[in-house]
C-alpha positions as CSV (number, residue, x, y, z in Angstrom):
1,X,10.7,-1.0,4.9
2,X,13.4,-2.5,5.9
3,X,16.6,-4.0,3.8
4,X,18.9,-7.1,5.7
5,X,20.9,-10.0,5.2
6,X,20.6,-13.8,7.0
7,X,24.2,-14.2,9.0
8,X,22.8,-17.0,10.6
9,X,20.3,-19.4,9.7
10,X,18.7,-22.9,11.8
11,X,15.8,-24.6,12.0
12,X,14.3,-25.7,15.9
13,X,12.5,-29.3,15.4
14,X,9.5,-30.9,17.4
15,X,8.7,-34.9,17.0
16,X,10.5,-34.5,13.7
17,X,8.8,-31.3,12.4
18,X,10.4,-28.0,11.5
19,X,8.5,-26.0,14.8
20,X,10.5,-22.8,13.4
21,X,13.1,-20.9,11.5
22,X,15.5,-18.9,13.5
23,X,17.9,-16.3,12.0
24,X,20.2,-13.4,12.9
25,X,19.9,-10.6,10.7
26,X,22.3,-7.6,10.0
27,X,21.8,-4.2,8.4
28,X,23.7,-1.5,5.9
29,X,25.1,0.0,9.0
30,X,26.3,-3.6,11.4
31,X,23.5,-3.7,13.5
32,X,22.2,-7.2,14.1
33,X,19.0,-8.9,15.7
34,X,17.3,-12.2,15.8
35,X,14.4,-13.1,14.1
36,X,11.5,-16.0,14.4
37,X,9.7,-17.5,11.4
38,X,7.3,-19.4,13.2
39,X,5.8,-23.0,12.1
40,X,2.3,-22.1,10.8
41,X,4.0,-20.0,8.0
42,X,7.8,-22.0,7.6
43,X,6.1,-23.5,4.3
44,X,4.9,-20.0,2.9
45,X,9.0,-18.9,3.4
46,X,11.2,-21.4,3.8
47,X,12.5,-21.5,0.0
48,X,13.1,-17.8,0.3
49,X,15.7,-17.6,3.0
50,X,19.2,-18.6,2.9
51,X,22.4,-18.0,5.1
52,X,24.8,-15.6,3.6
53,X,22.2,-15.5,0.2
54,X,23.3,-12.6,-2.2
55,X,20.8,-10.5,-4.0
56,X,18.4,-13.0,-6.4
57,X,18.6,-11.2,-9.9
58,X,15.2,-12.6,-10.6
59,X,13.9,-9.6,-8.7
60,X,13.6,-6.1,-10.2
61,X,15.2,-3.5,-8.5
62,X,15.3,0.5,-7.8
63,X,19.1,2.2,-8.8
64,X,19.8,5.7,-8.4
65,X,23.7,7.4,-9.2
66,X,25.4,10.2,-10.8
67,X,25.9,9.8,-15.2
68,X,29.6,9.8,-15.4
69,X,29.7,7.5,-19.0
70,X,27.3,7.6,-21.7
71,X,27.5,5.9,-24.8
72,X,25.9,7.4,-28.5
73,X,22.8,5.0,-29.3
74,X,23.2,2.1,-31.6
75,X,20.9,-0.3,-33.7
76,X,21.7,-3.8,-32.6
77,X,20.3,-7.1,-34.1
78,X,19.0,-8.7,-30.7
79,X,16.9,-12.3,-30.8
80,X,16.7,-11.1,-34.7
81,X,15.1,-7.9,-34.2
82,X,16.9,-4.6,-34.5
83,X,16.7,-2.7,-31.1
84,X,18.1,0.3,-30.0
85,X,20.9,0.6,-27.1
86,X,22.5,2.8,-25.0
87,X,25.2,2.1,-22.1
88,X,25.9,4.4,-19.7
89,X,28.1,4.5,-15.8
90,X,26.6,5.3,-13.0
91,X,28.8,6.1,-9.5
92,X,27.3,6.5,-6.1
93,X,28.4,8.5,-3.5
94,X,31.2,5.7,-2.6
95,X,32.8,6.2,-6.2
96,X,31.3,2.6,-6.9
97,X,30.1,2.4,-10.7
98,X,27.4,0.2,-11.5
99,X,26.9,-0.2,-15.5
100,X,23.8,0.0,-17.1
101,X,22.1,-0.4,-20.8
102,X,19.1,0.6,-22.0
103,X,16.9,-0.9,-24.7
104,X,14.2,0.0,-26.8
105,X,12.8,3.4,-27.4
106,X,13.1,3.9,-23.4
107,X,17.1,4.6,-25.1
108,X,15.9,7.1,-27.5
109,X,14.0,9.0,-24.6
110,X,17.3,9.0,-22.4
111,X,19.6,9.9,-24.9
112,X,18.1,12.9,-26.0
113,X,17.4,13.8,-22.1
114,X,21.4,13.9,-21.5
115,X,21.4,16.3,-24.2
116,X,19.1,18.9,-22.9
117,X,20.6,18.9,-19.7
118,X,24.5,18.1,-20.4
119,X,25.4,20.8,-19.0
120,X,24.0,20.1,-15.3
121,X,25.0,17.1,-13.4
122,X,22.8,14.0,-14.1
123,X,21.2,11.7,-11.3
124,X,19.5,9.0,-13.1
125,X,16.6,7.1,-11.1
126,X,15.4,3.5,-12.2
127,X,12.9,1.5,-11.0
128,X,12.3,-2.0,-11.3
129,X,15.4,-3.1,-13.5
130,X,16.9,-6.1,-14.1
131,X,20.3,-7.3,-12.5
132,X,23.0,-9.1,-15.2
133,X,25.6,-10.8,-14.0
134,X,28.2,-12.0,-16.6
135,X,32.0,-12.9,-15.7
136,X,31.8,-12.2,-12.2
137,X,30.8,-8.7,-13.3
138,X,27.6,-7.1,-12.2
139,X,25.2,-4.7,-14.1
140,X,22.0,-3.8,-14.5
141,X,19.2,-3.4,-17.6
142,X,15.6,-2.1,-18.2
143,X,12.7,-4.9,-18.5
144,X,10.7,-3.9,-21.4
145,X,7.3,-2.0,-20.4
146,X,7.8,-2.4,-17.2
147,X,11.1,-0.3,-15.7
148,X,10.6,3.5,-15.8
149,X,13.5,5.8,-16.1
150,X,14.0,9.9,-14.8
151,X,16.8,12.2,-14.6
152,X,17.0,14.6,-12.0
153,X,13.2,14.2,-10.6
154,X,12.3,16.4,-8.3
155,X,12.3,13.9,-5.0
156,X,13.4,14.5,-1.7
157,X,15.8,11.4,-1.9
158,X,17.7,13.2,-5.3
159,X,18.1,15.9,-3.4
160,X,19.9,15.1,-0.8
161,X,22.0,12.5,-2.9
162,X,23.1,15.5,-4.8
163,X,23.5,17.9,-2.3
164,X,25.3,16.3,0.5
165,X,26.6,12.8,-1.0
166,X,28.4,13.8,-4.2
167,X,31.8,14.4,-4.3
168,X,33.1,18.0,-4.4
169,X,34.8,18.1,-7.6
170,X,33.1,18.8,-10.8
171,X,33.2,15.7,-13.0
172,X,31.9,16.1,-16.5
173,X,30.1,14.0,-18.9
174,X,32.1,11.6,-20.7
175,X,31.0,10.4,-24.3
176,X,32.5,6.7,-25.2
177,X,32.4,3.6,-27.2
178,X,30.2,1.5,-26.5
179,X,31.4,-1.8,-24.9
180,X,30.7,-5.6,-26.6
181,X,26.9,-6.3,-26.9
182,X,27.6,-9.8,-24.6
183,X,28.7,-7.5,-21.6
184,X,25.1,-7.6,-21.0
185,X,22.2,-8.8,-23.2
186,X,18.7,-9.0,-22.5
187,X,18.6,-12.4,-22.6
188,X,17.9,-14.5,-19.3
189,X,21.0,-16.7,-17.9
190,X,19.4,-19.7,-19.2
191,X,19.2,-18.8,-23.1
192,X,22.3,-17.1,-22.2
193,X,24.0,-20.7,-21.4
194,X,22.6,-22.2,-24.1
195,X,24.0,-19.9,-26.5
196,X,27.5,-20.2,-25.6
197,X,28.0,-23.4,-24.2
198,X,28.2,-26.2,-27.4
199,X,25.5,-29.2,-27.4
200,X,26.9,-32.7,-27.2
201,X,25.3,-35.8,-28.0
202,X,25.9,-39.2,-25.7
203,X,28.4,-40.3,-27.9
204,X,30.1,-37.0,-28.0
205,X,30.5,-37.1,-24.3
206,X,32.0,-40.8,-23.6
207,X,34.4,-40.1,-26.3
208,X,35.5,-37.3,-24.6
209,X,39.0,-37.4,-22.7
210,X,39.3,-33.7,-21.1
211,X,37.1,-32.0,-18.9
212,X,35.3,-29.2,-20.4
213,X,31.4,-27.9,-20.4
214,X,28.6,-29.0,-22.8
215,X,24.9,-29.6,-23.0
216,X,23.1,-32.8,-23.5
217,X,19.5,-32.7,-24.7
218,X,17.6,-36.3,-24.7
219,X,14.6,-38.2,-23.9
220,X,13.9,-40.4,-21.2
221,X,13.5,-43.8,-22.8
222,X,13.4,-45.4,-19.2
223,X,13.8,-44.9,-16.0
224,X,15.7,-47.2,-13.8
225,X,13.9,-48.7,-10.6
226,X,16.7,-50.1,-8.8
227,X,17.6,-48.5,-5.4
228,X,21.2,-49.0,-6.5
229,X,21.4,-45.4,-7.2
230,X,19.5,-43.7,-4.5
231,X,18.5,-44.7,-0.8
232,X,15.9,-43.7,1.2
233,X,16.7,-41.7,4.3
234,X,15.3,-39.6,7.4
235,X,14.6,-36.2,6.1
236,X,15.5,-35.1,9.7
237,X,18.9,-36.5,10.5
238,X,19.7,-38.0,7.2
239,X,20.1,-41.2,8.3
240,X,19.8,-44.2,5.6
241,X,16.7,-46.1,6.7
242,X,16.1,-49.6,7.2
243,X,13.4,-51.7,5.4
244,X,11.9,-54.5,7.5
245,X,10.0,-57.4,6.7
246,X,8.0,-60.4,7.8
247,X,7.0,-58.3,11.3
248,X,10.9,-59.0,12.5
249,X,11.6,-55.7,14.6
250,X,16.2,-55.3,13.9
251,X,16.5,-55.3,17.9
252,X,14.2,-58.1,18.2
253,X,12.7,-57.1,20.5
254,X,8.7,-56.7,19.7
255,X,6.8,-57.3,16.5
256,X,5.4,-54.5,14.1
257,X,1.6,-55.0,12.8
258,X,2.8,-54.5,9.6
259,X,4.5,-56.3,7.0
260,X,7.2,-53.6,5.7
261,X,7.9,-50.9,7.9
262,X,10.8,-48.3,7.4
263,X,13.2,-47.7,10.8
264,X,15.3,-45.1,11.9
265,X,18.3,-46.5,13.9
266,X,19.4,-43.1,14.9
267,X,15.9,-41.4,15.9
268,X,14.2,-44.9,17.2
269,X,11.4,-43.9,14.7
270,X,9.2,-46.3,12.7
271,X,8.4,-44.5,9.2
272,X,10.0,-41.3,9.8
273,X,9.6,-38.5,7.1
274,X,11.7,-39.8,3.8
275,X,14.2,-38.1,1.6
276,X,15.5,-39.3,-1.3
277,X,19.3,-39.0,-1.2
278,X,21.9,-40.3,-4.1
């Protein structure tokens, strides 16, 4: 298994068809190589990949660091239920600390863990745990029932982490505060938004006479049908795309056998692929 990031990122086209992805890839340690996605499965992939894409925090993840921080548990109203919470900082062997919080009884467990074994250094392994981004800052959560949590396991991979990748000097165990519960919150960016950002009725907004952020919720009492607001263009070279009528070809130079066609003027295509553009 393998982990890399798209550098580079084009698609090769054929008659106005994606025939294939192409991409240059890099690694942890710089390397680089160029890869194919080829056309029979470009509509299985093609949403996944981006150029220069960062880490999707819809996807669980496996963290592994030294304890350096640990918080006492607390009982925190959550969604209206009272949940228990603990925050602790991990550091790798870079001296890069990640944050992390753990909720539910999976806190419990933890907590009284670091207590039998405060006295020997703790590498905490999680799988399949959440990434939180708020303000640009980057942590990481358990997913109820699903992330599972050990300190000090007995794998080859804690081993060598504390063996040969901590630093030297002895750090011990710090007990603090516990930060502000929005740090990081179990809720998903969505509700998250919704929380903090103030909802706004039509009204509210044309009044309005500085820029600032709000939420509209509404229904659609129509929908407008006049191209006034959209065009119609070549998905492949996003050219705006020319209607004809009454079999009148724009060059004039031979008649279509229909009666509305749509034209490309930079491909020299009649009904191209479309895009909707606005």
């Amino acid at each position: 298994k393998i982990k890399v990031k798209i550098i580079r990122l084009w698609r090769q086209y054929s008659a106005g068809d994606i025939d294939s992805i192409e991409m240059v890839l890099i690694d942890s340690n710089g390397d680089t190589i160029h890869a194919t996605v080829n056309e029979d499965v470009v509509p299985i992939f093609e949403s996944f990949l981006e150029e220069d894409g960062t880490l999707s925090p819809e996807y669980l993840i496996d963290i592994m660091g030294q304890i350096v921080e640990v918080t006492h548990v607390e009982i925190v109203s959550l969604n209206g239920k009272d949940t228990e919470k603990i925050s602790l900082l991990l550091k790798n062997e870079e001296d890069v600390r990640l944050p992390l919080v753990v909720w539910g009884k999976v806190a419990l467990d933890l907590s009284e863990a670091i207590q039998l074994l405060s006295d020997s250094t703790l590498i905490c392994v999680m799988k399949f745990v959440k990434i939180k981004v708020w303000k640009d800052e980057r942590s990481v959560c358990n997913a109820y029932n699903v992330s599972a949590v050990s300190l000090n396991p007995f794998i080859e991979e804690v081993e060598a982490f504390a063996k040969c990748k901590l630093p030297k000097e002895n750090i011990s165990l710090a007990i603090v505060q516990s930060k502000p519960l929005s740090m990081v919150s179990m809720m998903s960016e969505e509700e998250d938004y919704f929380v903090k950002t103030p909802q706004k009725t039509i009204s509210n907004i044309l009044e309005t006479r500085k820029v600032e952020r709000c939420y509209l919720r509404c229904t659609i009492a129509a929908i407008d049908n006049d191209m006034g607001w959209y065009y119609i263009s070549s998905k492949v070279c996003g050219t705006k795309l020319d209607m004809l009528h009454n079999n009148v070809h724009p060059g004039g130079t031979y008649e279509l056998d229909v009666r509305c066609m749509l034209y490309c003027t930079k491909c020299k295509m009649l009904n191209p692929k479309l895009k909707l553009r606005y």
